[in-house]
C-alpha positions as CSV (number, residue, x, y, z in Angstrom):
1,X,3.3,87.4,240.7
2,X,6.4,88.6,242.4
3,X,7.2,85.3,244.2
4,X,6.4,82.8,240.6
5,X,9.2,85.3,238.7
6,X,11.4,84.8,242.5
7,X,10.8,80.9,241.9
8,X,11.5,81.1,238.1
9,X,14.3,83.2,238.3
10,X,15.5,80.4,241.5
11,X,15.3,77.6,238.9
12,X,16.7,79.1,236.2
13,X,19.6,80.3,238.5
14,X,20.4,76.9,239.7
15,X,19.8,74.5,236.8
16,X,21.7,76.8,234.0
17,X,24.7,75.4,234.7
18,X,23.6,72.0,234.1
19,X,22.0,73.4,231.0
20,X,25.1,75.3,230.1
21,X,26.7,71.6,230.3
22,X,24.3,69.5,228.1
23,X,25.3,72.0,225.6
24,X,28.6,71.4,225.6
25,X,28.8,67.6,226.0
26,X,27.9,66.5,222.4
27,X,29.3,62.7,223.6
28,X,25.5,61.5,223.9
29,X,25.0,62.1,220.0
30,X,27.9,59.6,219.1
31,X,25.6,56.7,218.2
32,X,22.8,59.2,217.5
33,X,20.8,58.4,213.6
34,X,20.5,62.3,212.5
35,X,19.2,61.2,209.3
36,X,15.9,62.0,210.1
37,X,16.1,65.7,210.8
38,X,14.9,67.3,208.3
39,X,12.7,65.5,207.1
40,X,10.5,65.4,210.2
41,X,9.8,68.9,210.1
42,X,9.5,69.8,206.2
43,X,6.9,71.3,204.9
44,X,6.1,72.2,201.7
45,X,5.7,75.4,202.1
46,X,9.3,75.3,203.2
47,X,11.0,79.1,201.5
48,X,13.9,77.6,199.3
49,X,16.3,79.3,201.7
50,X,14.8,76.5,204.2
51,X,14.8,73.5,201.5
52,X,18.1,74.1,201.1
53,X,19.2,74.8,204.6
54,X,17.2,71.1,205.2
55,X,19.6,69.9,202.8
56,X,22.4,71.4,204.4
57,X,22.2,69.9,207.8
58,X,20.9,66.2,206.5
59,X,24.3,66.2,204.8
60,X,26.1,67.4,207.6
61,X,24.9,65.0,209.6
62,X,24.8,62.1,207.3
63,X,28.9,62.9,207.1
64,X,29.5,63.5,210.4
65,X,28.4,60.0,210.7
66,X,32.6,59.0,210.3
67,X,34.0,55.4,211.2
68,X,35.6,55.5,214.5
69,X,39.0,54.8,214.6
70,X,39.6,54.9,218.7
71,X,41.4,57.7,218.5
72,X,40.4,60.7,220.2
73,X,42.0,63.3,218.0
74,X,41.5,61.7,214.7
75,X,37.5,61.1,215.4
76,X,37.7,65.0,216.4
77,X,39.4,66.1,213.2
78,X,37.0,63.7,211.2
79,X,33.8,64.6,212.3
80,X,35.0,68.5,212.9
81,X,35.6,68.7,209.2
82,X,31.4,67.8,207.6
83,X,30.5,69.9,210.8
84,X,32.5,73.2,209.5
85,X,31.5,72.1,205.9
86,X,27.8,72.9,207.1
87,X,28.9,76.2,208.8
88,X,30.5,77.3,204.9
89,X,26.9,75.5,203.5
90,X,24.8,77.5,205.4
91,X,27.1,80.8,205.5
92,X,26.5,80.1,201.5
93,X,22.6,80.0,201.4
94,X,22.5,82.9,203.8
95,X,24.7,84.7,201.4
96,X,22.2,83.6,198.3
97,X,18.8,84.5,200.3
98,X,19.8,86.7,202.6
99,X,19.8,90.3,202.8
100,X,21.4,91.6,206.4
101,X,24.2,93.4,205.9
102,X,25.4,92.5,209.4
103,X,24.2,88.8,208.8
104,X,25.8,88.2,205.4
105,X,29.2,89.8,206.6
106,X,29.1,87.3,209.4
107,X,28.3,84.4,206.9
108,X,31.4,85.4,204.6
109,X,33.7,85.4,207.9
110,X,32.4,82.1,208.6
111,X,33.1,81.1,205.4
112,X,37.0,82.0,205.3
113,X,37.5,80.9,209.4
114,X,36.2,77.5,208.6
115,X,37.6,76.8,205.7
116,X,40.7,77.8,207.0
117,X,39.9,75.4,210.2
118,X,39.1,72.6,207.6
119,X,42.4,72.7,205.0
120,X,44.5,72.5,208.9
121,X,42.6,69.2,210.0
122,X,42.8,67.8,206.6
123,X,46.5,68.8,206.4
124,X,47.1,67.0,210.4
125,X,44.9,64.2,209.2
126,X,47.4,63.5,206.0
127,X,50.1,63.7,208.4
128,X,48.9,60.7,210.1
129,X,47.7,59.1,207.2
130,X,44.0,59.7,208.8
């Protein structure tokens, strides 16, 4: 038993930081079609905090779905923006159904960060008529 958690402990040691990678390289999901992810895993006994957090992230990602312009920081600011619009969507249902204090105060932070985040990009897009 001792040597499989030595061996397991050896693996996870040495492939986290190509985990720790994959996480942060979100390049892959470029030409990705996200409009299926809800819907694969809805149920109908979904709670209607998890209908509407479905509806949340199929909008999210239908949005982030933006033309590409080959520009590296305008592509950023346009797909960041439906991406912290689905951080305030969700922040919202949690505030609706939710009932951790701790939870809900994160949710309302999220909420006034990301908006904040959002009214910048949209501001440096209208700069350069983005």
């Amino acid at each position: 038993m001792k040597l499989l958690a030595s061996a397991l402990l050896a693996t996870l040691a040495a492939t986290a930081p190509l985990h720790a990678q994959e996480a942060m390289d979100h390049s892959a999901h470029a030409g990705m079609d996200h409009s299926a992810h809800g819907d694969m895993a809805a149920s109908p006994d979904d709670s209607p905090a998890t209908t509407a957090y479905r509806e949340a992230m199929d909008r999210m990602h239908a949005d982030m779905d933006v033309p590409y312009s080959n520009d590296a920081d305008v592509d950023f600011m346009r797909g960041m923006i439906p991406h912290h619009q689905g951080a305030i969507d969700m922040a919202r249902i949690v505030l609706e159904h939710g009932t951790d204090p701790e939870v809900r105060a994160l949710a309302e932070e999220v909420i006034a960060t990301q908006q904040a985040e959002i009214d910048m990009m949209e501001a440096w897009l209208a700069e350069r008529d983005g």
